[in-house]
C-alpha positions as CSV (number, residue, x, y, z in Angstrom):
1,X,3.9,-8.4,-0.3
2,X,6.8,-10.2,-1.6
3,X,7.0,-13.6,-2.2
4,X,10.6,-15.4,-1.1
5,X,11.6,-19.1,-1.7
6,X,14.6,-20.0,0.4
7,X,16.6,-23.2,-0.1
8,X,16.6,-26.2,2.5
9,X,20.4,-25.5,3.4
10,X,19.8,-22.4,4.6
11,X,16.7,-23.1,6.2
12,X,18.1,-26.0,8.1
13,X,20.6,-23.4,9.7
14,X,17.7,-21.1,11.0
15,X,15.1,-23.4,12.6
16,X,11.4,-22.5,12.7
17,X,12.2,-20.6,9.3
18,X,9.8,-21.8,6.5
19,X,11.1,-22.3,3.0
20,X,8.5,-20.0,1.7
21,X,7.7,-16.5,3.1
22,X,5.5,-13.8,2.6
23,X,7.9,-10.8,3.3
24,X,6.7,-6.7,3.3
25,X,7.2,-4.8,0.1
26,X,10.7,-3.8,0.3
27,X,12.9,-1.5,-2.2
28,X,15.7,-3.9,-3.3
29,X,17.3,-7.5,-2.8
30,X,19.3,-6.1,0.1
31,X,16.5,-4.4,1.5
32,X,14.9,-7.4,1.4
33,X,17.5,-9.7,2.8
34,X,18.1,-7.1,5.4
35,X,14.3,-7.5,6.6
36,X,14.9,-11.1,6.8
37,X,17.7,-10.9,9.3
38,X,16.0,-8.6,11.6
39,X,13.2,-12.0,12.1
40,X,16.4,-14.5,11.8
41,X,19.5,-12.8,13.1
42,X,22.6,-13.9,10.8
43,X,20.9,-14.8,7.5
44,X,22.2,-11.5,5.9
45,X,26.1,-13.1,7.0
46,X,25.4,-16.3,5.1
47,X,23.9,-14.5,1.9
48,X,26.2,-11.2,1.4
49,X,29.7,-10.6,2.3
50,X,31.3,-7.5,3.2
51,X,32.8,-5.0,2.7
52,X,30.1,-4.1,-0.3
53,X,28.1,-6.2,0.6
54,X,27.6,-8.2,-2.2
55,X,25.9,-11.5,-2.7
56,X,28.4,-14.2,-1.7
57,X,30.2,-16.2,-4.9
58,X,28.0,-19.2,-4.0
59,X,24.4,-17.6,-3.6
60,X,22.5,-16.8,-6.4
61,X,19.2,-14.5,-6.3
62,X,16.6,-14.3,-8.5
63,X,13.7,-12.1,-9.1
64,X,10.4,-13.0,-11.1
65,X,12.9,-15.8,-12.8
66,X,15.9,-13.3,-14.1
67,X,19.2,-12.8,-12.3
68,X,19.7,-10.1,-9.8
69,X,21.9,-8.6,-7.3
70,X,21.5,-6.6,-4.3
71,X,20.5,-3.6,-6.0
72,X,18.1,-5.6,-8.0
73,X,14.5,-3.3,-7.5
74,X,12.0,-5.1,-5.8
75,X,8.1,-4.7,-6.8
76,X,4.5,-5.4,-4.8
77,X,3.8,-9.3,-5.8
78,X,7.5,-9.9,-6.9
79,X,8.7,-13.5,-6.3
80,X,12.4,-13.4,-5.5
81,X,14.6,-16.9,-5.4
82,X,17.6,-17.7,-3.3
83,X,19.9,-20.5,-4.3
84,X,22.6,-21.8,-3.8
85,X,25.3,-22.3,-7.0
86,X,25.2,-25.3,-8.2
87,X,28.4,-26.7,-9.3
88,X,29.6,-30.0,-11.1
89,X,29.0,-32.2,-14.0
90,X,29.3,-36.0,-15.5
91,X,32.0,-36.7,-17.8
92,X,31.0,-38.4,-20.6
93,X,32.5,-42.3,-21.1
94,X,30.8,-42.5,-24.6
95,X,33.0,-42.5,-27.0
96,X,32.6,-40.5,-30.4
């Protein structure tokens, strides 16, 4: 099994989705993502574009804690992260 931690945005668009899941082994991040919209019809729209696909500019995945894309290989007990980008910053008022 695979291990996948969604974020609250995208949860809130599919309701009754939890923001952890225990998924089926699957080959790759698209593999994976692709089992998830079979259960929730349009999830693989709001993560990948097309043509490609590739992940949209404002999703970010993660597997086991490094970067990865949709070709990314998957493993048996592999924990894989979805996140939005987070964009931003403070500018500083302190003066040097």
């Amino acid at each position: 099994m695979i291990e996948v931690r969604l974020p609250s945005s995208l949860v809130a668009l599919f309701p009754g989705t939890e923001r952890k899941l225990a998924r089926p082994d699957a080959p790759t991040v698209l593999a994976l993502i692709e089992g998830l919209d079979a259960d929730h019809p349009g999830m693989r729209d709001r993560l990948c574009t097309d043509p490609g696909p590739a992940l949209r500019p404002y999703i970010n995945a993660y597997v086991d804690g490094e970067p990865a894309d949709l070709d990314s290989p998957l493993h048996s007990g592999a924990t894989v992260h979805i996140l939005p980008a987070v964009a931003g910053g403070c500018k500083s008022t302190l003066a040097l």
